[in-house]
C-alpha positions as CSV (number, residue, x, y, z in Angstrom):
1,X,-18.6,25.4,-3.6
2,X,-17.2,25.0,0.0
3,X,-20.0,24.3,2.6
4,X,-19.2,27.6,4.6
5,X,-19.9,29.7,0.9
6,X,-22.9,28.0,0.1
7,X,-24.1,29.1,3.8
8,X,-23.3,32.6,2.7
9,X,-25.2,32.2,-0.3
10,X,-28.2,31.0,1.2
11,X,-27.8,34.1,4.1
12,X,-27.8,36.5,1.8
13,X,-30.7,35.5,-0.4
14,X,-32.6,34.7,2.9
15,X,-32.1,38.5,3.8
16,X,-33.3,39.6,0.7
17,X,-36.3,37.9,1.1
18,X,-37.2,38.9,4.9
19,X,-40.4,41.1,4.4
20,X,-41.8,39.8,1.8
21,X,-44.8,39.4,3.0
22,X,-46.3,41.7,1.1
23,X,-46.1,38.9,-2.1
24,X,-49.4,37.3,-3.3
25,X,-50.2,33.7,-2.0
26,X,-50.0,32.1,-5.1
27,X,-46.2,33.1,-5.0
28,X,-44.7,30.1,-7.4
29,X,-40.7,29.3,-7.1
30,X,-38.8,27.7,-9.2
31,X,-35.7,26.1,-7.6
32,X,-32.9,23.8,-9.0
33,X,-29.2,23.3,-9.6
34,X,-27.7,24.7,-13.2
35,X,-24.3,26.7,-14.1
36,X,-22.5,25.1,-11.4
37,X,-24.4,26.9,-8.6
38,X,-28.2,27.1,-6.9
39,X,-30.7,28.7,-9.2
40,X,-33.7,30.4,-7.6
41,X,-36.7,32.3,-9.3
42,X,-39.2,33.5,-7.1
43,X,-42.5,34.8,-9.2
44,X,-44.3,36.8,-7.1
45,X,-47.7,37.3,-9.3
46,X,-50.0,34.7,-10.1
47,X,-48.8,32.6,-13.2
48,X,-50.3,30.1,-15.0
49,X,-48.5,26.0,-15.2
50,X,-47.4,26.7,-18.9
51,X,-44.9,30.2,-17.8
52,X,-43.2,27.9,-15.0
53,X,-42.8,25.1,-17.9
54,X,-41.5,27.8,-19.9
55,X,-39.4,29.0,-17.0
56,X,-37.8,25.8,-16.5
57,X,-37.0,24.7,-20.2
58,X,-35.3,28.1,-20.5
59,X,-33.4,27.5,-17.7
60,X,-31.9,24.5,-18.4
61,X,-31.3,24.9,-22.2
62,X,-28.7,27.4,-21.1
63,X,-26.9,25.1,-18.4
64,X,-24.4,24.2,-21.0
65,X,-24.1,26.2,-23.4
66,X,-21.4,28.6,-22.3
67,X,-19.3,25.7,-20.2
68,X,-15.6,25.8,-21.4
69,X,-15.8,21.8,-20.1
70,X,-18.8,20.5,-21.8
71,X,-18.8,18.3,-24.7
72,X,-20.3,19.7,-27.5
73,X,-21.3,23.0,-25.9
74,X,-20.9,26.6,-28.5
75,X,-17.1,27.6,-26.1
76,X,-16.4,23.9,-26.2
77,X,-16.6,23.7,-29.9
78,X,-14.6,26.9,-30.5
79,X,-11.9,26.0,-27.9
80,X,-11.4,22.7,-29.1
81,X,-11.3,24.2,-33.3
82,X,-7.9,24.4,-33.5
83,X,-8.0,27.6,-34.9
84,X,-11.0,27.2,-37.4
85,X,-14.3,29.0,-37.6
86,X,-16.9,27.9,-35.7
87,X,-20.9,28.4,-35.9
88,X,-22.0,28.9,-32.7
89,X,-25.5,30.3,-31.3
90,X,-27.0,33.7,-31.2
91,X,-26.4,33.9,-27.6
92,X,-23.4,32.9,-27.8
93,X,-21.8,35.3,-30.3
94,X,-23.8,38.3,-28.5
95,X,-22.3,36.7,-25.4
96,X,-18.2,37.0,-26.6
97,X,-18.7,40.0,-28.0
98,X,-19.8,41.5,-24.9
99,X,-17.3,39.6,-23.8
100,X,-14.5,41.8,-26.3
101,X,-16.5,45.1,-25.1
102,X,-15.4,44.6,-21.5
103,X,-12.2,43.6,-22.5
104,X,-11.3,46.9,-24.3
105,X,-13.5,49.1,-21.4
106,X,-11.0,47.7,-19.2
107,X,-7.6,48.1,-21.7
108,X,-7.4,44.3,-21.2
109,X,-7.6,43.7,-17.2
110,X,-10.7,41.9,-18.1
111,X,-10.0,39.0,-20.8
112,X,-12.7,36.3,-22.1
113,X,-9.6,34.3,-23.3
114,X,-8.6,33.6,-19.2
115,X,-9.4,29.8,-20.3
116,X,-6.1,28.6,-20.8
117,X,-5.1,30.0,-17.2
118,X,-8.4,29.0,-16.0
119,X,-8.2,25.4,-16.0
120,X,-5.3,25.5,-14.5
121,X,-6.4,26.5,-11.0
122,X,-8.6,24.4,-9.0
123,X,-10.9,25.9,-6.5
124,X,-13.8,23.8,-5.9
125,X,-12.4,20.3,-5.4
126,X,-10.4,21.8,-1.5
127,X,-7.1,20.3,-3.2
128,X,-5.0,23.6,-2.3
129,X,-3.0,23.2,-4.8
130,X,-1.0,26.0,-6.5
131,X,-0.4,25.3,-10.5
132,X,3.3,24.5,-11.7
133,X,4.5,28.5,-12.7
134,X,6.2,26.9,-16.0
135,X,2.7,26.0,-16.9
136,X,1.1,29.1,-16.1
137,X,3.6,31.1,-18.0
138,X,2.5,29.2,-20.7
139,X,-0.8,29.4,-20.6
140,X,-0.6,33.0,-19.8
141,X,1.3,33.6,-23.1
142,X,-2.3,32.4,-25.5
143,X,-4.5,34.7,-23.2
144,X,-5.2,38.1,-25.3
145,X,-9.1,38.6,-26.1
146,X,-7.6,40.3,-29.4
147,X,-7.0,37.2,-30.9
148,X,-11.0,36.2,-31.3
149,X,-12.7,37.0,-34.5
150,X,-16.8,37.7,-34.7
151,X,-18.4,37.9,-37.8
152,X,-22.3,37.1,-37.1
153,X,-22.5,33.6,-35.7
154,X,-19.1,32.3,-36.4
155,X,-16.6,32.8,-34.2
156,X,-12.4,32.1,-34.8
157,X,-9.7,31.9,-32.5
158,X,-7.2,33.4,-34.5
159,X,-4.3,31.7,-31.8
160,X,-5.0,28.1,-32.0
161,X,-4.1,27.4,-28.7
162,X,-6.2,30.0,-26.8
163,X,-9.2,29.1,-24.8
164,X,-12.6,31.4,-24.1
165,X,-13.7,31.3,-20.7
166,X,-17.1,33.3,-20.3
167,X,-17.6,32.6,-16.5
168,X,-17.4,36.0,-15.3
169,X,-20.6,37.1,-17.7
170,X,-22.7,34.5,-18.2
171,X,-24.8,34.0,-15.7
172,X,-25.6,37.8,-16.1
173,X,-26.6,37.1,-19.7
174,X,-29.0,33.9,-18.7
175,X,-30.5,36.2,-15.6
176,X,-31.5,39.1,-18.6
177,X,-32.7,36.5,-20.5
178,X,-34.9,35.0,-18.0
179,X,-35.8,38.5,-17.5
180,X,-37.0,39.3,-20.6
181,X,-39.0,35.8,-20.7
182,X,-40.8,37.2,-17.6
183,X,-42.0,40.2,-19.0
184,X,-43.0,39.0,-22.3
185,X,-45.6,36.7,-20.0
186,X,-46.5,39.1,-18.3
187,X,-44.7,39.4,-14.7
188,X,-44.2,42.1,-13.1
189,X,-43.1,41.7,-9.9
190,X,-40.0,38.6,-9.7
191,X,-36.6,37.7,-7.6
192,X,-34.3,36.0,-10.0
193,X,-30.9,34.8,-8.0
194,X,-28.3,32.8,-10.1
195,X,-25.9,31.8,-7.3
196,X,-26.1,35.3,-5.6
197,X,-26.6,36.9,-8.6
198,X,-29.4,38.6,-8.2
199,X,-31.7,40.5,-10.6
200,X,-35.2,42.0,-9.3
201,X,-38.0,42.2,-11.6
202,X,-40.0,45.6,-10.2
203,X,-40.9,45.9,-7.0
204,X,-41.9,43.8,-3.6
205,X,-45.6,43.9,-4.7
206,X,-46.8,46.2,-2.1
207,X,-44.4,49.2,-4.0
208,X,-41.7,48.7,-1.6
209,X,-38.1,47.9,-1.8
210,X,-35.9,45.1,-1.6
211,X,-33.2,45.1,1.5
212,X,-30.1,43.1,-0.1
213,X,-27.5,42.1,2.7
214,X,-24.4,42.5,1.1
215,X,-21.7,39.6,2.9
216,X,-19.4,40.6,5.2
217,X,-15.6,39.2,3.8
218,X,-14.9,35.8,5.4
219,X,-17.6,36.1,8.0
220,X,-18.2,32.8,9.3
221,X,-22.2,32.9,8.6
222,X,-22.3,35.2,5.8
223,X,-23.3,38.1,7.8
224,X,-24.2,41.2,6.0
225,X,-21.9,44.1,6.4
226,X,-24.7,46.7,5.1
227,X,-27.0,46.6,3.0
228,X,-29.0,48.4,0.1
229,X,-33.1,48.9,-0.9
230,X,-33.6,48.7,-4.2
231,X,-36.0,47.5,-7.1
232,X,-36.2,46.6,-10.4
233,X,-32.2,46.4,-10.7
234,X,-29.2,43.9,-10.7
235,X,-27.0,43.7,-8.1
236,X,-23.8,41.4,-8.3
237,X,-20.8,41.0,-5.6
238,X,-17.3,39.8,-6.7
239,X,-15.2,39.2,-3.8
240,X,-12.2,37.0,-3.1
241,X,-13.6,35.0,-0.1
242,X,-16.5,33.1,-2.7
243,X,-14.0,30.8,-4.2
244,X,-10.5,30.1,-2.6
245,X,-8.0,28.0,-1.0
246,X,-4.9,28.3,1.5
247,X,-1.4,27.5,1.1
248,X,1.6,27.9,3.0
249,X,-0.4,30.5,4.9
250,X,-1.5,32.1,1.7
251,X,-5.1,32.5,-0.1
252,X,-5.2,32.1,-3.4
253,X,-9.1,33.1,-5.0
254,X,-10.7,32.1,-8.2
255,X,-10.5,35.6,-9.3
256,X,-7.2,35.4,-11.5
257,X,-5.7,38.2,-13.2
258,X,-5.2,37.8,-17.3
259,X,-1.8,40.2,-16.8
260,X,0.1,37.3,-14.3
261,X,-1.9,34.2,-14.5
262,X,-2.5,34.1,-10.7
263,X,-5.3,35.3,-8.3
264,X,-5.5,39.1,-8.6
265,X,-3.8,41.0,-5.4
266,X,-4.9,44.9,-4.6
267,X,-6.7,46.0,-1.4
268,X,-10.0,44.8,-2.4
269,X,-12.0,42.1,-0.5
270,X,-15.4,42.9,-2.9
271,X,-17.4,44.9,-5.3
272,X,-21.1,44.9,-5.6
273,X,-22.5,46.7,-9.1
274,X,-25.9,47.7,-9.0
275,X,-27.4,48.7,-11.9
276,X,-30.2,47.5,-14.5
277,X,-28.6,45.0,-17.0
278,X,-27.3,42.0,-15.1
279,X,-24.8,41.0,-17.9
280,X,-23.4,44.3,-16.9
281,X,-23.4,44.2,-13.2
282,X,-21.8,40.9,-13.4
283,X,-18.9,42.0,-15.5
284,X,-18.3,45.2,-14.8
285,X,-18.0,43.1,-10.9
286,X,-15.6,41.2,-12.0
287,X,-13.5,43.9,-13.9
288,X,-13.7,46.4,-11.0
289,X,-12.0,43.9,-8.9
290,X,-9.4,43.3,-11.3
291,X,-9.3,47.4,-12.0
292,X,-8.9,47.9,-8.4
293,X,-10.6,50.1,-5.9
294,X,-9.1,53.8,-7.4
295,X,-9.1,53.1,-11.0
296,X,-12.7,50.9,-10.7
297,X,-14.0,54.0,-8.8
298,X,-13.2,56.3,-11.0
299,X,-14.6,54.3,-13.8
300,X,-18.3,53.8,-12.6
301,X,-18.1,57.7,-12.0
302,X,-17.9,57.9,-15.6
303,X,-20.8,55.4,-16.2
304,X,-24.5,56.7,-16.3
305,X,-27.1,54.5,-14.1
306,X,-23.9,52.5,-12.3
307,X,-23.3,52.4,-8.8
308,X,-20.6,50.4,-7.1
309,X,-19.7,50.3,-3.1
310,X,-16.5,48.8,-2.2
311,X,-15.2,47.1,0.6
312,X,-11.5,47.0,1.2
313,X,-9.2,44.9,2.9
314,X,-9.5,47.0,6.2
315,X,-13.3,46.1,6.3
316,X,-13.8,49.3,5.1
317,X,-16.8,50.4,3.0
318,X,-16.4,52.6,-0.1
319,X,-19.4,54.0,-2.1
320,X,-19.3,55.8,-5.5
321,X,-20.4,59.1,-5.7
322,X,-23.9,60.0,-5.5
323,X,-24.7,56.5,-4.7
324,X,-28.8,55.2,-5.4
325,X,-29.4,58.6,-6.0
C-alpha cells in the first residue's frame, strides 16, 4: 500500500472514531497487520484477557487461508490441483460459493476466477508496469466462475488452468466472522476495521451513531467528501484511487474487469455499500463498480436493507433511493 493510501486509511478510521468519548475506560484494542492490510478491533465494553486471546487467534488463523499466493493455503491448494478435487475448509467452501452467488447476481461482471488475470498486474510494488496484452489475453481466456465445482467441502476447477482469486470478499467474510465471535462473548458495542473495511457492532455506547468520513477520490490527505451516521452495519468503499499506478499519463487501478483483463473504465471514482452483512457490502462494492453507476444503481434498488452512494468521476455524489431510511 502506497504511503499516501495508507494516510487515507488511517484519516478515515480516525474520523470514525472522533466522539467516542462516550466508550467505557476499559476500552481494549486489538491492533496488528494480517490480509495484507492494518487490522483494527476496537471493543468498546469491558472484556475479560481470554476474549482478546480469543480475538487474536481468530484473527490470525484466517491471515492465510484465502491467499491465492500462500503455500499450502485452501485457494492455494485448489489453484495449484491441476484440475483435481480438492478438500478445503468450511469457510472456504462457504466463501467460493458466495463467491459463485455474486458472480451470477452480477451475469458474470463479478468473477472469483479473476486469479489468472490477477497476478498479472502489479499494484503494490510502484513498478508502473502495464502486463504484456498477449499474456493477458491469455489469462483472460481461463477466467469464467462457471468452471468451479462445490460439492460440500471439495472444491474442482473444472479448467485446469484457471485460478480463484477471493480478494474482493474475503475480508468481509473474516469481519462477520469476528462479528459473530464478539457476540457469542458477549459484546455489544465494537468497531471492527479490516483495512477500511469497516463493520460496527451496535452502537457508540452512549446510543448514538457512528459519523463514517467517506474519502474524497485522490485527495491528498484522505479528506472526507461526506459522510454518514450509522450503527450496527457494514460499510465498505471500492474506489479506483486505493490501489493504482500511472503510465504514459494513464492510471491503471487494481480493480480489473473479468470481461477485458484490464482495470475497469466507467464514470465511477467509488461505491460505498452500507448494509448489515460485511461479506455483502464488500462484494456487492466491488461488483457495483464493475456494474457501473446506472446498472449498480438500479440494482441496490432492488435489494432490501442495501444502500449505496456513488461518487462519479465529476466529484459528484450519488445516493440510492431512500437512502438510511
Amino acid at each position: 500500500m502506497k504511503l499516501k493510501q495508507m494516510i487515507a486509511v488511517l484519516s478515515s478510521v480516525a474520523m470514525l472514531l472522533c466522539g467516542c468519548s462516550s466508550a467505557n475506560a476499559k476500552d481494549q484494542t486489538y491492533s496488528d497487520t494480517l490480509y495484507d492490510t492494518v487490522v483494527k478491533v476496537q471493543i468498546l465494553d469491558p472484556v475479560n484477557e481470554n476474549v482478546m486471546s480469543g480475538l487474536k487467534s481468530l484473527c490470525q488463523k484466517y491471515n492465510t487461508m484465502f491467499s491465492m499466493y500462500v503455500e499450502g493455503s485452501d485457494i492455494y491448494n485448489i489453484n495449484h490441483a491441476q484440475g483435481m478435487p480438492v478438500d478445503v475448509s468450511s469457510d472456504t467452501a462457504t466463501l467460493i460459493k458466495k463467491g459463485i452467488y455474486y458472480g451470477d447476481l452480477s451475469n458474470g461482471s463479478f468473477d472469483i476466477t479473476i486469479g489468472s488475470v490477477s497476478q498479472l498486474w502489479d499494484f503494490t510494488s510502484g513498478s508502473g508496469t502495464v502486463p504484456d496484452a498477449d499474456a493477458i489475453a491469455s489469462a483472460l481466456s481461463h477466467v469464467n466462475y462457471k468452471n468451479i465445482s462445490v460439492s460440500d467441502n471439495t472444491v474442482q476447477l473444472l479448467d485446469p488452468n484457471a485460478s480463484i482469486d477471493v480478494g474482493a470478499i474475503a475480508k468481509g467474510y473474516i469481519a462477520d466472522r469476528i462479528k459473530d465471535y464478539l457476540k457469542k462473548n458477549g459484546v455489544k458495542h465494537a468497531v471492527i476495521d479490516l483495512g477500511g473495511n469497516i463493520l460496527l457492532l451496535g452502537s457508540k455506547t452512549d446510543g448514538s451513531k457512528y459519523n463514517i468520513g467517506i474519502q474524497k477520490p485522490f485527495g491528498e490527505t484522505g479528506e472526507p467528501i461526506t459522510s454518514i451516521k450509522v450503527a450496527n452495519k457494514s460499510v465498505v468503499t471500492t474506489g479506483i484511487y486505493q490501489r493504482y499506478f500511472e503510465a504514459d499519463g494513464k492510471i491503471y487501478h487494481h480493480i480489473l474487469d473479468p470481461r477485458t483483463g484490464y482495470p475497469c473504465e466507467n464514470t465511477l471514482y467509488s461505491d460505498t455499500i452500507i448494509t448489515d452483512s460485511s461479506l455483502t457490502a464488500d462484494a456487492l462494492s466491488t461488483v457495483c463498480y464493475l456494474m457501473g453507476y446506472e446498472a449498480a444503481n438500479d440494482l441496490i434498488d432492488q435489494l432490501e436493507n442495501v444502500d449505496a452512494l456513488f461518487i462519479t468521476n465529476d466529484n459528484e455524489i450519488h445516493y440510492t433511493k431512500n437512502f438510511l431510511r
